[in-house]
N, C-alpha and C positions, 0 to 999 in steps of 0.2 A: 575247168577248175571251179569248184564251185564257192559262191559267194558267203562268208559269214555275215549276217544281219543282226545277230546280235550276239554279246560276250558278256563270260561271268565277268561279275562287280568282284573288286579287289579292294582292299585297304590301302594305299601310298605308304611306301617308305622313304623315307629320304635320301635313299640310297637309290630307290627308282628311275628308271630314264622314261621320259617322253620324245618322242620324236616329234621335230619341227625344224622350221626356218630362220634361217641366221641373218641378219639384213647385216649389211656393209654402207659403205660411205653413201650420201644419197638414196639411201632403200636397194640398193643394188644388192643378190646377191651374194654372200662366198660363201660357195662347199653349200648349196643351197639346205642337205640335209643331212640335220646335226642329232646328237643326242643332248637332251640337256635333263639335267637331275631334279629329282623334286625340291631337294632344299639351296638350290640353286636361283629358283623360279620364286620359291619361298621368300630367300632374300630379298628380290625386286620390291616387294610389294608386304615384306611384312618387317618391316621398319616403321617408325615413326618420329619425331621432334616434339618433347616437352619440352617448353617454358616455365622460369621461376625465376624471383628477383630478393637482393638480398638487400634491404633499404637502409641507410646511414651506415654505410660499411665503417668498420674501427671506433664506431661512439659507443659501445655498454663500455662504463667504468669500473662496471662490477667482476674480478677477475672467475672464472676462466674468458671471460672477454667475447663470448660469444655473441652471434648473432644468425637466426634462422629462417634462413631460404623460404617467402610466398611459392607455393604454388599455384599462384592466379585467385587466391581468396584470403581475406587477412586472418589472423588468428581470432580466433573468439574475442570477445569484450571481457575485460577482468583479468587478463592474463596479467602477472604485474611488470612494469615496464622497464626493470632494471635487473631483475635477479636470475639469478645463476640457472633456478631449474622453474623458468617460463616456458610457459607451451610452447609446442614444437611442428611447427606445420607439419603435417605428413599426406602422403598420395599412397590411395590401397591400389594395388597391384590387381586388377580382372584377372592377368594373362602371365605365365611364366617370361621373364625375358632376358637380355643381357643388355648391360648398359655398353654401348662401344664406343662412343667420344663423348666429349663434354666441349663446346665453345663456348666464350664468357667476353665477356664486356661490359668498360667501364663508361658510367653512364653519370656527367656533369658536366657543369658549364667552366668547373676548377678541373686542373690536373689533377692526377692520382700523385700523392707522392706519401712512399714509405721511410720508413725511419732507416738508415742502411743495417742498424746492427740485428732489425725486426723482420720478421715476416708473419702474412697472413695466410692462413691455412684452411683449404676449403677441403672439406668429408662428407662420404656420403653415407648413411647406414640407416641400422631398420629400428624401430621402435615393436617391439614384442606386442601384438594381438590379446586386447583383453587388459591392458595398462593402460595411465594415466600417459597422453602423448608428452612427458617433460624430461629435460636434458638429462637427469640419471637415471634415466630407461634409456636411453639409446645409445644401441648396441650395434656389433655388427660393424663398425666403423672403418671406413675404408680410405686413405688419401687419394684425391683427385687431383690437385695442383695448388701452388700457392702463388703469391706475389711477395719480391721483396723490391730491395730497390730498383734492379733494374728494370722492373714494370713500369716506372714514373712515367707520369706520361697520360695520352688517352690511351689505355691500355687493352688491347684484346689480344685474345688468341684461343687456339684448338690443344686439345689433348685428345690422345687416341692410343689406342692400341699400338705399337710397333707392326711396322709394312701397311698401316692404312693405307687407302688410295684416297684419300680427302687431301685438301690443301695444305702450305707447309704446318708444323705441328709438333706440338711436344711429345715423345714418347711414353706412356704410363705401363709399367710392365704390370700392374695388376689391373689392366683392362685387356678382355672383359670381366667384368663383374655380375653375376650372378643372382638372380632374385626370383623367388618361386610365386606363383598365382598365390593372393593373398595377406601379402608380406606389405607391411606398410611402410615407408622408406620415407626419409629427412634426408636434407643437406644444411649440412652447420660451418661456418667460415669461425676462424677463431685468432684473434689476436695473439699476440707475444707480451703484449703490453698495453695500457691504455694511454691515446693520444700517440701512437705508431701508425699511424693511419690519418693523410689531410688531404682533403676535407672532409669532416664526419658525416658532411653530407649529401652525401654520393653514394651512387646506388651500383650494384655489381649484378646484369642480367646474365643469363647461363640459360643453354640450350643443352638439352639433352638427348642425343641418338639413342634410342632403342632398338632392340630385335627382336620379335617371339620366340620363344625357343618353346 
């Protein structure tokens, strides 16, 4: 039989199999040789975890009551400190992706406690390329999860997609969500009311799963 030494170059689809080895318990293995798909392999390794923190969660007075998501660098200087359409942190997108969970926690030395008849509502959505990053640009808006009262408490927890394999977790039927290379994305938390939210000053951190798509 004779030996091939070398083979045309192909393009990957993610419908492609590669052949390899399946390790089992301890590196043992089962059914040593498996097929496993491109975008299978993709998955392992093309996820990610952003960080953002939402500081003095429930303190603007000024109604729509908002308040906008750090992503690891504060807003400019000047931005003004109370009003409705204050800049808007945003994060530009390299890479097309899909957001697949979101985990969040309540970060103080006080308990979280909401108003019962209130809740707070976190969203995530994109500010248009080529505007001004402030609250009436931002479009796109999508619900991620909220707090009401039964949050009280030191409060954490996961959202995900329905049938995630992450730990236990609240269902979001509109994840995943969607975002193309480019697109510049906010998260905005938004009161029901001012002073539904104690203590004003406590911070609400959130983790973000990513995928490339």
């Amino acid at each position: 039989m004779a030996i091939i030494s070398t083979y045309p170059t192909a393009i990957a689809k993610n419908e492609d199999f590669i052949i390899g080895t399946q390790s089992g318990v301890n590196g043992s293995q089962v059914n040593p040789t498996k097929n496993f798909t491109i975008d299978s392999i993709r998955d392992l390794v093309g996820r990610y975890i952003v960080t953002g923190t939402i500081l003095n969660v429930g303190s603007n007075p000024i109604s729509p009551y908002n308040e906008y998501m750090q992503w690891g660098a504060p807003i400019p200087p000047g931005a003004p400190p109370s009003s409705a359409d204050e800049l808007v942190p945003t994060l530009k997108l390299p890479t097309a992706v899909e957001l697949k969970s979101v985990g969040w926690s309540w970060v103080s030395d006080t308990p979280l406690t909401v108003d019962p008849i209130s809740v707070y509502v976190i969203d995530i959505g994109i500010i248009p390329n080529g505007v001004a990053p402030i609250f009436s640009n931002f479009t796109q808006d999508t619900f991620l999860f909220r707090l009401k009262a039964n949050n009280d408490g030191y409060a954490n927890g996961i959202v995900a997609e329905a049938g995630s394999p992450v730990p236990p977790f609240t269902p979001n039927p509109l994840l995943p969500i969607k975002f193309d290379a480019g697109d510049q994305i906010a998260v905005i938390g938004s009161a029901t009311s001012n002073g539904s939210i104690t203590p004003q000053t406590g911070a609400l951190n959130l983790s973000f799963l990513f995928k490339s798509i």
